[in-house]
C-alpha positions as CSV (number, residue, x, y, z in Angstrom):
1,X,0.0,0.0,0.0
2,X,1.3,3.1,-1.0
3,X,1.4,6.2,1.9
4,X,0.5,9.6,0.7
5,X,0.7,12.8,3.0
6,X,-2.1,14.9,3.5
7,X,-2.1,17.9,6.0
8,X,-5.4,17.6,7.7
9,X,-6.9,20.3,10.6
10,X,-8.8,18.5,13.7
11,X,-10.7,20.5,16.3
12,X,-8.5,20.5,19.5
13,X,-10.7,18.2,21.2
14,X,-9.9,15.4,18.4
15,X,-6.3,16.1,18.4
16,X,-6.0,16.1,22.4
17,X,-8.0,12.7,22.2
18,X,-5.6,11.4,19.3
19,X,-2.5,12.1,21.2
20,X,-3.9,11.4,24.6
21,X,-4.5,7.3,22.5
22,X,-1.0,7.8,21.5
23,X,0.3,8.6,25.1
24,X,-1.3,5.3,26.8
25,X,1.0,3.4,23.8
26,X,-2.5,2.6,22.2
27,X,-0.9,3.8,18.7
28,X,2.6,4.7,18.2
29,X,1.5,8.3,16.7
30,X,-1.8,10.3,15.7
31,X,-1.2,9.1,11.9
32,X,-1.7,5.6,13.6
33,X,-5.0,6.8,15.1
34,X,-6.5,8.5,12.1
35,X,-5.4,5.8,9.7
36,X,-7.2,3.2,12.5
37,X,-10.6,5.4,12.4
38,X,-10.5,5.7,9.0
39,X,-10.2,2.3,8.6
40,X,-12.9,1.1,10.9
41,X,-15.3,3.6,8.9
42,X,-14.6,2.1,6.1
43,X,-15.6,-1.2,7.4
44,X,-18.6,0.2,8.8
45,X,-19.3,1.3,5.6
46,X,-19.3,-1.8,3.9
47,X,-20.6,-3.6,6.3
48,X,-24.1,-1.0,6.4
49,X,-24.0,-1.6,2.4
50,X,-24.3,-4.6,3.2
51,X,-27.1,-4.9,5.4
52,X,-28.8,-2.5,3.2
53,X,-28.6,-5.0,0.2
54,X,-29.3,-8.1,2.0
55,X,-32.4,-6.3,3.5
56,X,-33.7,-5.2,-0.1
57,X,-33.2,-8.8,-0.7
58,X,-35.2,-10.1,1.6
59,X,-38.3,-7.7,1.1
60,X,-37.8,-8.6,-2.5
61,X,-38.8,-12.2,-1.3
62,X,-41.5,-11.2,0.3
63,X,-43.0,-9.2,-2.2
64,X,-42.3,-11.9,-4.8
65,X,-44.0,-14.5,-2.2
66,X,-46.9,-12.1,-1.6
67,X,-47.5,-12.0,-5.4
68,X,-47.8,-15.7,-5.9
69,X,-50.5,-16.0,-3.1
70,X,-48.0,-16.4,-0.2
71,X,-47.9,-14.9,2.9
72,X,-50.6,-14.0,5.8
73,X,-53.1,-11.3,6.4
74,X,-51.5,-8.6,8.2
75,X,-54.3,-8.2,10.6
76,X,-55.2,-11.5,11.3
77,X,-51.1,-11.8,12.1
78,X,-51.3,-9.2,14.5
79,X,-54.5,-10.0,16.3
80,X,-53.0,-13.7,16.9
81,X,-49.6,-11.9,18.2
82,X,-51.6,-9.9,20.5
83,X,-53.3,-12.8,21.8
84,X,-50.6,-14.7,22.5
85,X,-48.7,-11.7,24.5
86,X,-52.0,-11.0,26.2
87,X,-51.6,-15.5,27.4
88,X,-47.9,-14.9,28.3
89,X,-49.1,-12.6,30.6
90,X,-51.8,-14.3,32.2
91,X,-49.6,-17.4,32.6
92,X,-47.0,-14.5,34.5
93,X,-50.0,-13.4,36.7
């Protein structure tokens, strides 16, 4: 991997919380630390892409299922749900 330099400006309470990492030996310097959050945003990144395809995915499935006849009645699904909650407590009682 090839390093570039870039001059960057932080607010003081990012650079004091940079170098304070760098002081407890966490990272070796406040390049460390910056290269380290960029990299974990990066992976959060991906990893929300992700999630965001895999969900579109899945509601694709459903909507396909839904169109050949699948699936349940929305209501009826929820008055069951209740129902069963509403026994759950009983039983508790």
């Amino acid at each position: 991997m090839a390093i570039e330099t870039l001059e960057i400006a932080l607010p003081a309470e990012l650079l004091a919380f940079a170098e304070s990492l760098k002081c407890e030996e966490t990272f070796e310097s406040v390049d460390e630390v910056i290269v380290e959050a960029l990299s974990r945003l990066q992976s959060s990144m991906r990893d929300q892409q992700y999630d965001t395809e895999r969900l579109r995915e899945e509601i694709q499935k459903g909507i396909d299922s839904a169109d050949r006849g699948g699936g349940v009645n929305g209501l009826e699904f929820m008055d069951a749900l209740i129902n069963r909650a509403k026994a759950r407590q009983e039983f508790k009682a």
